[in-house]
N, C-alpha and C positions, 0 to 999 in steps of 0.2 A: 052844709049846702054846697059848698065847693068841690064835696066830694061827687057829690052829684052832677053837677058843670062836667068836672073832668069825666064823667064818666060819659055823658051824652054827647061831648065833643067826640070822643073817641069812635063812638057809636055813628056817629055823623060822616066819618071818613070812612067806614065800611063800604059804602054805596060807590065810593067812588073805584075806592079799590076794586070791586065786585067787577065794576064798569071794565075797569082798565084788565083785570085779569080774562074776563070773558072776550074783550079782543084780541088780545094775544091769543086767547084760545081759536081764532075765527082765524088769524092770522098765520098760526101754528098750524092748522086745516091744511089751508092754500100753502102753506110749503111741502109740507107732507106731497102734496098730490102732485108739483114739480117736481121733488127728489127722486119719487116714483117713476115719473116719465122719464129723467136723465137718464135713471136705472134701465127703463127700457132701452134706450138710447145706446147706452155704451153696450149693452147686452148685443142687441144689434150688428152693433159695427165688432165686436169683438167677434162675433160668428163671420160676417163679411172678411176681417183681416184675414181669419183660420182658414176661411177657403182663398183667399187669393196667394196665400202663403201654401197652402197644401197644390196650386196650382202653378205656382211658380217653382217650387220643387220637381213636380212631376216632367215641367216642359224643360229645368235643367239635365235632367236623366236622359232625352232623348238626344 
């Protein structure tokens, strides 16, 4: 019978786990979808730098 106990214990923490794994999953989402934005973000300004450097070269030359 003990063997049983331990087994339905173990069985009993599944739930929670499940619980705790699926937020992180919700949580892991909502990062996701910031990193992507930052990525727009630096994408952005890295085209901005490119022209104001290709524009700052151009008005050295004159």
């Amino acid at each position: 019978m003990s063997i049983l106990a331990e087994i339905l214990d173990r069985l009993s923490g599944i739930g929670a786990v499940k619980e705790r794994v699926n937020d992180l999953s919700g949580q892991l989402a909502e990062i996701r979808k910031v990193v992507v934005e930052q990525q727009k973000d630096v994408a952005g300004l890295q085209g901005q730098l490119r022209a104001l450097i290709q524009i700052q070269s151009q008005a050295g030359r004159k």
